[in-house]
C-alpha positions as MATLAB code, in Angstrom:
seq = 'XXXXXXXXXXXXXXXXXXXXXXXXXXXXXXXXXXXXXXXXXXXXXXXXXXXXXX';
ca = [
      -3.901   23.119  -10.518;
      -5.717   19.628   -9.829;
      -3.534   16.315   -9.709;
      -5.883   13.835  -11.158;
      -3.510   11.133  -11.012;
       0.082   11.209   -8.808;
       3.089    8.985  -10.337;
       6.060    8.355   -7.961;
       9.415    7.472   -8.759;
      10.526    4.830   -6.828;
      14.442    5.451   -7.830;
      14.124    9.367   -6.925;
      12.459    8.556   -3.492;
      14.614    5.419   -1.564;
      15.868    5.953    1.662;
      12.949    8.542    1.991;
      10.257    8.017    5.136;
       8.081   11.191    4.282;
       7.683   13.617    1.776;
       5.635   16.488    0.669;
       5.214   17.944   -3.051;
       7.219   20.996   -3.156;
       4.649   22.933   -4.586;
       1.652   21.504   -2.660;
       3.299   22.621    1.257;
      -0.420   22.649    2.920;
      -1.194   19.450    0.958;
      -0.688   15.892    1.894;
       2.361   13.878    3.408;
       3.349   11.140    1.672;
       4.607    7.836    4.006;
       6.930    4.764    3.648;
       5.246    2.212    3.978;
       7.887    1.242    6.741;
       7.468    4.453    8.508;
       3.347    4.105    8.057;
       4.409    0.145    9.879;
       6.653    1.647   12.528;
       4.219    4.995   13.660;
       1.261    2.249   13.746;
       3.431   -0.467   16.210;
       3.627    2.929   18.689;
       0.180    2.839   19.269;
       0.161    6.334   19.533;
      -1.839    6.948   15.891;
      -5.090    6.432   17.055;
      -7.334    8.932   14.952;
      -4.690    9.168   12.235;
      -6.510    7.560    8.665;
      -3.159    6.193    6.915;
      -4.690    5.186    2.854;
      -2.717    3.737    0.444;
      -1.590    5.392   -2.430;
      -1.332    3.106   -5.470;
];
């Protein structure tokens, strides 16, 4: 199965800082945007690519 386009429910994910799709466990992690803030202001992601998922 291919995603060709991913659709998040903003409702169904507050209060989340991560999450993976259940059926996708080797695929990506998905990242707050607060939690992508607060892991950058570490300094400790140096070689991690953060992209924006719109």
């Amino acid at each position: 199965m291919n995603i060709e386009k991913t659709v998040f429910h903003g409702d169904r994910l507050k209060g989340l800082g991560a999450f993976k799709l259940a059926n996708y466990l080797q695929g990506k992690l998905y990242l707050s945007k607060a939690l992508t803030m607060s892991i950058q202001e570490t300094g400790y992601a140096s070689g991690t690519d953060f992209k924006l998922v719109t």
